[in-house]
C-alpha positions as CSV (number, residue, x, y, z in Angstrom):
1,X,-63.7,-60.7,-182.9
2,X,-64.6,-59.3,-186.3
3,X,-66.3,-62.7,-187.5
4,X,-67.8,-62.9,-184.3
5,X,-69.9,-60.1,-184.8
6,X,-70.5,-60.7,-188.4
7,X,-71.8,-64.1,-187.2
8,X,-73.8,-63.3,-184.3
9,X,-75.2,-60.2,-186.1
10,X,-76.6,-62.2,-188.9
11,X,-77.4,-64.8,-186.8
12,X,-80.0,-62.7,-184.6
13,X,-81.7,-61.1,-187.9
14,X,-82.3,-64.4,-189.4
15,X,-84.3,-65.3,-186.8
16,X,-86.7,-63.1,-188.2
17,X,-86.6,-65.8,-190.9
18,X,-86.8,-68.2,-188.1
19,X,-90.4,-66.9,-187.2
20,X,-91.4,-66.7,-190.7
21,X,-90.5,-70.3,-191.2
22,X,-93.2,-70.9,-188.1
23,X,-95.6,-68.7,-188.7
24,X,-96.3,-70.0,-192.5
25,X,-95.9,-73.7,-190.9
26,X,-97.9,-74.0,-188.0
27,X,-100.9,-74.1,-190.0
28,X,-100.4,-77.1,-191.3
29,X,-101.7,-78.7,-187.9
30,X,-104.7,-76.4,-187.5
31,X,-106.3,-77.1,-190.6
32,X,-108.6,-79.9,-189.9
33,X,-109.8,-78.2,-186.4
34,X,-110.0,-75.0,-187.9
35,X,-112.2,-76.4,-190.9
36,X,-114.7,-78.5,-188.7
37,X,-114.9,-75.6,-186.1
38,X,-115.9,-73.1,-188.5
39,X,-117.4,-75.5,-190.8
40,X,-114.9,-74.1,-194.0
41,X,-115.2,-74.8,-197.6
42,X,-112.7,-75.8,-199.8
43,X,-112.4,-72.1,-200.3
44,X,-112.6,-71.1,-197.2
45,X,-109.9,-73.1,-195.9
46,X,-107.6,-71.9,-198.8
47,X,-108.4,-68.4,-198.0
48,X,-108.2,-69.3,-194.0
49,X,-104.3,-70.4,-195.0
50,X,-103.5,-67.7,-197.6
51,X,-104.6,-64.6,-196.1
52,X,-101.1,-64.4,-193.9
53,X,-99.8,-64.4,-197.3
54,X,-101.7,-61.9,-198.4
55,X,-100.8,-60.2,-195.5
56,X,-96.7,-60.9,-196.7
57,X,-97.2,-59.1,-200.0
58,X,-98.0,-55.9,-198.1
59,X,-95.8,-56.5,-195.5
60,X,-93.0,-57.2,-198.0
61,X,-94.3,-54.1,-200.4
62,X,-94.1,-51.4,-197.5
63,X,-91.6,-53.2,-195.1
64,X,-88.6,-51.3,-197.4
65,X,-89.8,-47.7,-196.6
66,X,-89.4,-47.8,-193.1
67,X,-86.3,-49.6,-192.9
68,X,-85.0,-47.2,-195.5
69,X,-85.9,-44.3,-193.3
70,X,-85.6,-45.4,-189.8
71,X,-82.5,-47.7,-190.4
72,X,-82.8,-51.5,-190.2
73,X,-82.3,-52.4,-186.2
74,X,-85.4,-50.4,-185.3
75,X,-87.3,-52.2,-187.9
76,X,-86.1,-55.5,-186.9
77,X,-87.3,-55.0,-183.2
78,X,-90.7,-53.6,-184.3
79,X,-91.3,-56.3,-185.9
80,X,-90.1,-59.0,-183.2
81,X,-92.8,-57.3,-181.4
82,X,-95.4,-57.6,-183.8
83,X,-94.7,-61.0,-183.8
84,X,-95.3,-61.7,-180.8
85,X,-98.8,-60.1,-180.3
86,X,-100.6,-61.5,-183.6
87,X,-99.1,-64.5,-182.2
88,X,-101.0,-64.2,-178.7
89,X,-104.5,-62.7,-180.7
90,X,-104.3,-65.6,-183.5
91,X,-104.5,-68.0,-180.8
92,X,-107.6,-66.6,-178.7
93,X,-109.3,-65.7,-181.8
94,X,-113.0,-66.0,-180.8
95,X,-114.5,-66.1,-184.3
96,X,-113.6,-66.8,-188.0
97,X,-113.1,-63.6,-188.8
98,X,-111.2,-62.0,-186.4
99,X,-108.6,-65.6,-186.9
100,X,-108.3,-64.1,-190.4
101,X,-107.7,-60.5,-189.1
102,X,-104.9,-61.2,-187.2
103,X,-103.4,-64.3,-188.9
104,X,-103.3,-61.3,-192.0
105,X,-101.5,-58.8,-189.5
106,X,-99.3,-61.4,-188.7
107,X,-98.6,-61.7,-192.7
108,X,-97.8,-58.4,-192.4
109,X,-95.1,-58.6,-190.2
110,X,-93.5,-61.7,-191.9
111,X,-94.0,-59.9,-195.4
112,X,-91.7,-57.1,-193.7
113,X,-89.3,-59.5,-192.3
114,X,-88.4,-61.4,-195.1
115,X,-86.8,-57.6,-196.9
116,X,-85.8,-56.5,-194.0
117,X,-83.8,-59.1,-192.4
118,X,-81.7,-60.4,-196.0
119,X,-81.1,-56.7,-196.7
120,X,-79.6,-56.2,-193.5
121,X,-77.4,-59.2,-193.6
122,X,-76.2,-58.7,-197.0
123,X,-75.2,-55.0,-195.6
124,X,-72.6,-56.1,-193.0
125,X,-71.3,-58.9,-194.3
126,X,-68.2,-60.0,-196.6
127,X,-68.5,-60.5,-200.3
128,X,-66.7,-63.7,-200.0
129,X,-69.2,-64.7,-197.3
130,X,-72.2,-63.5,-197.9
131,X,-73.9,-66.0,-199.7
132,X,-73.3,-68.2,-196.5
133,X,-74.5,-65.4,-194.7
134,X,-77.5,-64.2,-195.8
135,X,-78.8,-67.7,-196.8
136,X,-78.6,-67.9,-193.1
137,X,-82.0,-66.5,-193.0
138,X,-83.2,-69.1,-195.3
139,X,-82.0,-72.0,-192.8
140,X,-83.8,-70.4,-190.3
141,X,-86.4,-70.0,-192.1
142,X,-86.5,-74.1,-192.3
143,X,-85.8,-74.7,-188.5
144,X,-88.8,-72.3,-188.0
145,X,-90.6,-75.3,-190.1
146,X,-89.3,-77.9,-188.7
147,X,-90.3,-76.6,-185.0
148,X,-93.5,-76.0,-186.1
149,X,-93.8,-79.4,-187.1
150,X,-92.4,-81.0,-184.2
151,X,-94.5,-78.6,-182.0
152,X,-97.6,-79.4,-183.3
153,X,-96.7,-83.1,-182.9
154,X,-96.4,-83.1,-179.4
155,X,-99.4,-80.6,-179.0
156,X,-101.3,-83.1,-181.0
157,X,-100.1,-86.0,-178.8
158,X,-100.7,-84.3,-175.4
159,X,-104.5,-82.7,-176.1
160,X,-107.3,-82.9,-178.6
161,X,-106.9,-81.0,-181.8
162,X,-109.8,-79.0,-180.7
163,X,-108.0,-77.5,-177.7
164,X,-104.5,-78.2,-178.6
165,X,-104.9,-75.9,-182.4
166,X,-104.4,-72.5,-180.1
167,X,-101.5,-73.5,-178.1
168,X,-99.6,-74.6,-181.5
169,X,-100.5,-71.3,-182.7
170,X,-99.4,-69.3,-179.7
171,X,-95.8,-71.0,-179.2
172,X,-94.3,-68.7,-182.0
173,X,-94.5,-66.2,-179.2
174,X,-91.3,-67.4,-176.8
175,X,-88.7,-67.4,-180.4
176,X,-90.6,-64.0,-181.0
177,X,-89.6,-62.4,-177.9
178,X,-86.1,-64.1,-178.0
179,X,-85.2,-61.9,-181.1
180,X,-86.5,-58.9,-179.8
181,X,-84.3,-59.3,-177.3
182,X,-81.5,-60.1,-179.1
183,X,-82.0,-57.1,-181.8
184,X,-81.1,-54.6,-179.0
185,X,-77.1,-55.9,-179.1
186,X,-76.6,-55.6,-183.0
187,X,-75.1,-52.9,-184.7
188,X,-76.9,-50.9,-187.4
189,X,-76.1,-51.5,-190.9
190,X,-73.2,-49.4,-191.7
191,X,-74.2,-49.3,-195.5
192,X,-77.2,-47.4,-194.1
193,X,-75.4,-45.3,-191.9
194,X,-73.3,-44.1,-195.0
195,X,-76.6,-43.5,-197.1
196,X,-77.6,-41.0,-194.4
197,X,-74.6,-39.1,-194.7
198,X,-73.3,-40.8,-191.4
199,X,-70.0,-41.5,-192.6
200,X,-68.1,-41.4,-189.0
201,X,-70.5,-44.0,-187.5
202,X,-71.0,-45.9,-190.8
203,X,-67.2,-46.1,-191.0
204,X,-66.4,-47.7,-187.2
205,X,-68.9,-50.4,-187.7
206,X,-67.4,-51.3,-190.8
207,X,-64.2,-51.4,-188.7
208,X,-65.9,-54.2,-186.2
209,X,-67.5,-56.0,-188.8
210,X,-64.8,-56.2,-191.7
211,X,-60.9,-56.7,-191.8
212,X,-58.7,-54.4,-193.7
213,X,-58.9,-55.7,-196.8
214,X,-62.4,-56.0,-197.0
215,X,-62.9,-52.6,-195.2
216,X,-60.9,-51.0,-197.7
217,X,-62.5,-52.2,-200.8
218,X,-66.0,-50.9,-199.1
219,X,-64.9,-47.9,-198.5
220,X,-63.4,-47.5,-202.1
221,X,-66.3,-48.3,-203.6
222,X,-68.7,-46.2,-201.4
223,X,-66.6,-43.7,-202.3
224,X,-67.6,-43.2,-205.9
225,X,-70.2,-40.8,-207.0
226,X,-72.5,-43.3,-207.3
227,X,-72.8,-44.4,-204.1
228,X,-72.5,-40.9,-202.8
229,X,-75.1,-40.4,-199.5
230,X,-78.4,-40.4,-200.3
231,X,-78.8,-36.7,-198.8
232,X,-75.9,-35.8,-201.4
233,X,-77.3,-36.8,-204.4
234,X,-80.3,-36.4,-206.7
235,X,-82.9,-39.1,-206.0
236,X,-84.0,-40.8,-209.0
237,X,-87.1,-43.7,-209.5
238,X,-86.8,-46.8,-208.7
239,X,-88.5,-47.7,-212.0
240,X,-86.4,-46.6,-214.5
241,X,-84.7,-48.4,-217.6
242,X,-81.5,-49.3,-215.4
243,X,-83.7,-51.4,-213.0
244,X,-85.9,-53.4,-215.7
245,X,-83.6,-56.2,-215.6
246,X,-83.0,-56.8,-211.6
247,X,-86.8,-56.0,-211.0
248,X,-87.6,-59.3,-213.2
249,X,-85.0,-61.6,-212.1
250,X,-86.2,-60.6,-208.7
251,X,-89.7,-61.9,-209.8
252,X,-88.4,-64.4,-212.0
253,X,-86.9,-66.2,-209.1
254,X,-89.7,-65.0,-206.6
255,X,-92.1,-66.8,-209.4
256,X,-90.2,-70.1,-209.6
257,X,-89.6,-70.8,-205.8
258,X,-93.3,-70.6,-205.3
259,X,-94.9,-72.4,-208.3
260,X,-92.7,-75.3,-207.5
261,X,-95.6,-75.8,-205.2
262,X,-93.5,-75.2,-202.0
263,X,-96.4,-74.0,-200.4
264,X,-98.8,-76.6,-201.0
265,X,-96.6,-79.0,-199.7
266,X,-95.2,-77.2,-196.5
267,X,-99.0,-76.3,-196.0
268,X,-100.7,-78.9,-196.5
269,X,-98.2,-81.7,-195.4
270,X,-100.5,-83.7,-193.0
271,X,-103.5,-83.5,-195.4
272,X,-101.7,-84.5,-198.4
273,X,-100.3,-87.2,-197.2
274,X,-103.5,-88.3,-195.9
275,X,-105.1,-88.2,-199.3
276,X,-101.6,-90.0,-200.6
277,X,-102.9,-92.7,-198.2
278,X,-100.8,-92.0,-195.3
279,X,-103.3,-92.1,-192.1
280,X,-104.1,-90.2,-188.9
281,X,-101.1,-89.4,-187.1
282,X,-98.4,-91.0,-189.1
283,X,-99.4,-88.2,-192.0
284,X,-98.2,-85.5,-188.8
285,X,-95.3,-87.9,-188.1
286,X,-94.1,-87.6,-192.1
287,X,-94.8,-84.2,-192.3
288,X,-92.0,-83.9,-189.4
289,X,-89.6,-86.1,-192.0
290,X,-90.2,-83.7,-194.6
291,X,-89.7,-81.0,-192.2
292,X,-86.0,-82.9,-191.3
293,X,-85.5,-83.3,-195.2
294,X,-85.7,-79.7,-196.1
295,X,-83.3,-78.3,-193.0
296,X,-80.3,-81.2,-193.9
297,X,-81.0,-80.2,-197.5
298,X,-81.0,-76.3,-196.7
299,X,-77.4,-76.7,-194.6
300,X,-75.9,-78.3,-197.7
301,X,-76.8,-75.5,-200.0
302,X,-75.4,-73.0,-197.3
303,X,-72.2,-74.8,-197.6
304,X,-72.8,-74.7,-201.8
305,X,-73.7,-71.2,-202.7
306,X,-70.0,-69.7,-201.9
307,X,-68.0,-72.1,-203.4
308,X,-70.5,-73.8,-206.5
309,X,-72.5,-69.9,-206.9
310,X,-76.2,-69.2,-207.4
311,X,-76.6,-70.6,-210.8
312,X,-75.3,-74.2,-210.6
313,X,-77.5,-74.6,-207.5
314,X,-81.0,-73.4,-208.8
315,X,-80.0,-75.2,-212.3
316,X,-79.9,-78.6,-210.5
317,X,-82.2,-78.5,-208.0
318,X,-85.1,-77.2,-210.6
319,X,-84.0,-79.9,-212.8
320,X,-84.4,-82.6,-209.9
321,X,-87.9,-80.6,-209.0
322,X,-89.2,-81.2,-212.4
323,X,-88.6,-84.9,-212.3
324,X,-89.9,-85.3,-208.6
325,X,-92.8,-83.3,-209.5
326,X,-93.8,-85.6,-212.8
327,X,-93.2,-88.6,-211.0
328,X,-95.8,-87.8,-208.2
329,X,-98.5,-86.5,-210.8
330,X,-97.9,-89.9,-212.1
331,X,-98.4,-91.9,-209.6
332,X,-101.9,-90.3,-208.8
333,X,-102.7,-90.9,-212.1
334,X,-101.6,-94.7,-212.2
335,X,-102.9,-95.4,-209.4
336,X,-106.5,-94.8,-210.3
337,X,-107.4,-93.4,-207.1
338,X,-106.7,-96.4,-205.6
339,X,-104.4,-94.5,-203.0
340,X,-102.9,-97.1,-199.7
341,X,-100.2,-97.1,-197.2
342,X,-97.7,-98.0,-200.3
343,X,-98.4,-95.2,-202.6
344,X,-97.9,-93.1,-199.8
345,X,-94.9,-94.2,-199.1
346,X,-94.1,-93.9,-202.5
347,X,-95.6,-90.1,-202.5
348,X,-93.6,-89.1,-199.3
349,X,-90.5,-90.5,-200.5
350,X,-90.8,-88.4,-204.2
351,X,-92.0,-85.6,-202.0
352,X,-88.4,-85.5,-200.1
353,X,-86.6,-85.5,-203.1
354,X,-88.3,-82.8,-203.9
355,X,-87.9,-81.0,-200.5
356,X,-84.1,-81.8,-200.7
357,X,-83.7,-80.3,-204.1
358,X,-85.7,-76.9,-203.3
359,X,-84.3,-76.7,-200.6
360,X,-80.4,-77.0,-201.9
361,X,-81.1,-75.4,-204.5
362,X,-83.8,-72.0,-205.1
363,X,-84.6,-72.2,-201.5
364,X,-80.8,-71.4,-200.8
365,X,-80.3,-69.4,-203.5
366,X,-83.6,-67.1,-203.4
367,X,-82.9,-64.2,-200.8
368,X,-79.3,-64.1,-201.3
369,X,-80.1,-63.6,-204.6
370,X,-82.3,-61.1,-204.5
371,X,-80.2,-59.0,-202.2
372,X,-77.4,-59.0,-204.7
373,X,-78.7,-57.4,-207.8
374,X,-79.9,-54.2,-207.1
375,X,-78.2,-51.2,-206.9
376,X,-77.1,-49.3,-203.1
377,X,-79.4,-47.0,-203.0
378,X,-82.3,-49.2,-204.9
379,X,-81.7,-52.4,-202.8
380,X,-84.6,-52.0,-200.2
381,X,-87.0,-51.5,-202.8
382,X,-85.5,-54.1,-204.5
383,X,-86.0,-56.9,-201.8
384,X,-89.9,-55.1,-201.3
385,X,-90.4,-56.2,-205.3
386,X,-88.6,-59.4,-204.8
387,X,-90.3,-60.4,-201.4
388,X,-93.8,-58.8,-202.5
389,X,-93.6,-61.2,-206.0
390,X,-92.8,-64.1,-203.8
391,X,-95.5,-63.7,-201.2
392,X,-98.5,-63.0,-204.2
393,X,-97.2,-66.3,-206.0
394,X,-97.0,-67.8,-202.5
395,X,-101.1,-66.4,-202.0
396,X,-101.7,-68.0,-204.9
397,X,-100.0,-71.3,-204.9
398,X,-101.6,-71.9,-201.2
399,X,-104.9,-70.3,-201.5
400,X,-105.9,-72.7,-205.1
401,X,-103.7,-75.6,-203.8
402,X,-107.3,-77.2,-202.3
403,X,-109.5,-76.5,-205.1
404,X,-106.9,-77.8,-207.8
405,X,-106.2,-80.7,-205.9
406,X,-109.8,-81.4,-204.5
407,X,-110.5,-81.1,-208.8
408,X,-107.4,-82.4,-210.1
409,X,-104.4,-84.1,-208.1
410,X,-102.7,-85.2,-211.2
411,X,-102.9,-81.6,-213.3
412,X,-101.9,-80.0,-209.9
413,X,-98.3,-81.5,-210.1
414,X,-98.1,-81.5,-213.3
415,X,-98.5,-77.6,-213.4
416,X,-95.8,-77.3,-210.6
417,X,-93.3,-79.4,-212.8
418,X,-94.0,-77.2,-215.9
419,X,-92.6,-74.2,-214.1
420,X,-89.6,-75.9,-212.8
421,X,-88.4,-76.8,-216.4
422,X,-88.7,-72.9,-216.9
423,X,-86.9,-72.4,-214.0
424,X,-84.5,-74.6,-215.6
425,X,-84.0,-72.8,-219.0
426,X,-84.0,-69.3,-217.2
427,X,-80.7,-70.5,-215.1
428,X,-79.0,-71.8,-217.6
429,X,-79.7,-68.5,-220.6
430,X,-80.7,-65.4,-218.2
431,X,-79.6,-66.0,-214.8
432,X,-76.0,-64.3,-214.0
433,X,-73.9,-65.4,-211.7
434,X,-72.9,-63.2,-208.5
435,X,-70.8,-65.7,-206.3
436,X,-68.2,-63.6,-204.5
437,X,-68.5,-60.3,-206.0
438,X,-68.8,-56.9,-203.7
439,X,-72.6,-55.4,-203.8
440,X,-71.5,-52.1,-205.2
441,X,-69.7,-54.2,-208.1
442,X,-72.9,-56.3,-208.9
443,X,-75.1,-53.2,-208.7
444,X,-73.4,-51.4,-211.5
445,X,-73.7,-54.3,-214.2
């Protein structure tokens, strides 16, 4: 029963990562349409993509507050709501602008989901399974792609893109009010509950969620004056010399998972492939591969992170990345421009490997980590720092992506391979490793 409701309440919250999975997808379908509607520049097409990611970093920087003061459940329904309506308004937009409005809004609400959802998770489940857990969200976060994917396929198939851009759009609505629903039969987050001084509630969901061991080791380490309610202790800044070093792994790894060029590829999967020589509807057909490729990828890393920990997984996959990453700059360079049917194939094959390692390894690895390393009563402005530095290096990985590939499709890749080989060296000198330890334990280090 216990595991039950651990499962099934981390299950409904990373559906939140489900719908940001679809909501930073689906535009991959639109883009064309959108560009010869509205007649977009280069520019104007990146900014059309990345303004729901400026939207995140917002979302993500202001998401904490609320959660922290109205508890996490309420939060997670708010937002299933607010998914739902930008969904409806992105996809009757009448005009450019008001597209942008309310694809930003809709940023907004994914920005707040991806702190809000991971913190919540990390907060009712085991240490020895929360990796699992909370990379949960993660996974979701890939079906979400994938669905988009295979959504816009069919849409594509049945209509013209002219018409058939708003009903891709306006599908994220049905998940969206699935999790609303759903929110309504979780518990609150009893770690939460015990930072607002309500101890007797706090203490009988720990009771469903955990067995006695685990229960007991909770409860012993909530006990200690550190992790005294908040409403018991003096509050002190969340920037202070004890955070310095969570608050930059948190961007460190933010930094890496995007300037891997995730982005750019989820984006603009259809339209790079197209320019890798790939044509017409077999670049949305491969783009539903690479979809596939990143959720088989993201399961194995679920299984990984609890048994071969955070570091071993972002070490290898960033080491894979870096290779991937130089091979396709060099074939774009090799080639001469001279791009066919076989260099795509070639480009979609190297761009898999690459899926599959992100997606084993940072991809699985990036929000459970940054739910880990903060401190109790830091942790939800912790995952607002993480999620804010991953959604700016997200808006700026997707919103440059056109102009640095439109001027340069060879120094493009080669920039995203640079900062894997960082990502490399920081996993193997700075990153620690936090595979099975309780939160309160990792906080204190």
């Amino acid at each position: 029963m216990k595991k039950n409701l651990v499962i099934f309440s981390a299950a409904v919250a990373s559906l939140g990562g489900l719908l940001f999975g679809f909501d930073t997808s689906v535009i991959s379908g639109t883009t064309g349409a959108l560009q010869d509607m509205w007649q977009l520049s280069p520019g104007e097409l990146g900014f059309t993509v990345s303004c729901a990611t400026i939207g995140t970093i917002f979302g993500a920087l202001f998401g904490g507050a609320p959660a922290n003061r109205f508890g996490r459940k309420p939060m997670l329904m708010v937002l299933g709501f607010l998914y739902t309506v930008t969904a409806i308004f992105v996809a009757i937009a009448s005009s450019w602008w008001v597209f942008i409005v309310f694809r930003t809004l809709g940023g907004v609400t994914v920005g707040a989901s991806s702190v809000v959802a991971p913190l919540y998770t990390a907060e009712i489940s085991p240490a020895k399974r929360r990796g699992k857990l909370v990379a949960t969200f993660q996974l979701n976060v890939v079906i979400g792609i994938v669905l988009a994917y295979l959504s816009n396929f069919v849409i594509v198939r049945m209509m013209p893109i002219e018409q058939g851009w708003r009903w891709m759009l306006a599908m994220q609505a049905v998940p969206a009010i699935i999790f609303w629903i759903l929110v309504h039969f979780i518990p609150e987050s009893p770690r939460w509950l015990y930072s607002r001084g309500r101890t007797a509630e706090a203490t009988a969901v720990m009771e469903d969620l955990f067995d006695k061991e685990e229960l007991s080791a909770v409860l012993s380490s909530l006990a200690e004056p550190a992790h005294e309610p908040e409403n018991k202790k003096p509050s002190l800044p969340f920037l202070n010399r004890h955070n310095a070093r969570p608050i930059l792994m948190a961007f460190l790894i933010a930094f890496f998972s995007q300037f891997a060029g995730t982005n750019a590829v989820l984006y603009y999967a259809p339209s790079l492939l197209s320019q890798a020589g790939i044509p017409g509807d077999a670049a949305f057909a491969a783009s539903i591969l690479v979809g596939l490729t990143n959720l088989v990828f993201t399961l194995l890393g679920r299984s990984l992170i609890d048994r071969v920990g955070r570091r071993p997984l972002v070490m290898i996959g960033a080491g894979v990345d870096f290779l991937a990453l130089i091979a396709i700059a060099g074939i774009f360079h090799f080639s001469g421009g001279e791009l066919n049917s076989t260099t795509g194939i070639i480009v979609l094959a190297l761009i898999m490997v690459f899926i599959a390692a992100l997606a084993a390894g940072i991809g699985s690895v990036l929000w459970v980590f940054i739910s880990e390393i903060f401190r109790p009563e830091y942790r939800a402005q912790g995952q607002a720092v993480g999620s804010a530095s991953h959604w700016i290096c997200a808006a700026i990985v997707s919103g440059t992506f056109p102009v640095l590939f439109t001027h340069s499709m060879v120094g493009t890749f080669a920039l995203y391979a640079a900062c894997m080989l960082g990502a490399v060296a920081w996993s193997v000198f700075q990153m620690p490793e936090t595979k099975g330890r309780r939160l309160e334990e990792i906080g204190e280090e």
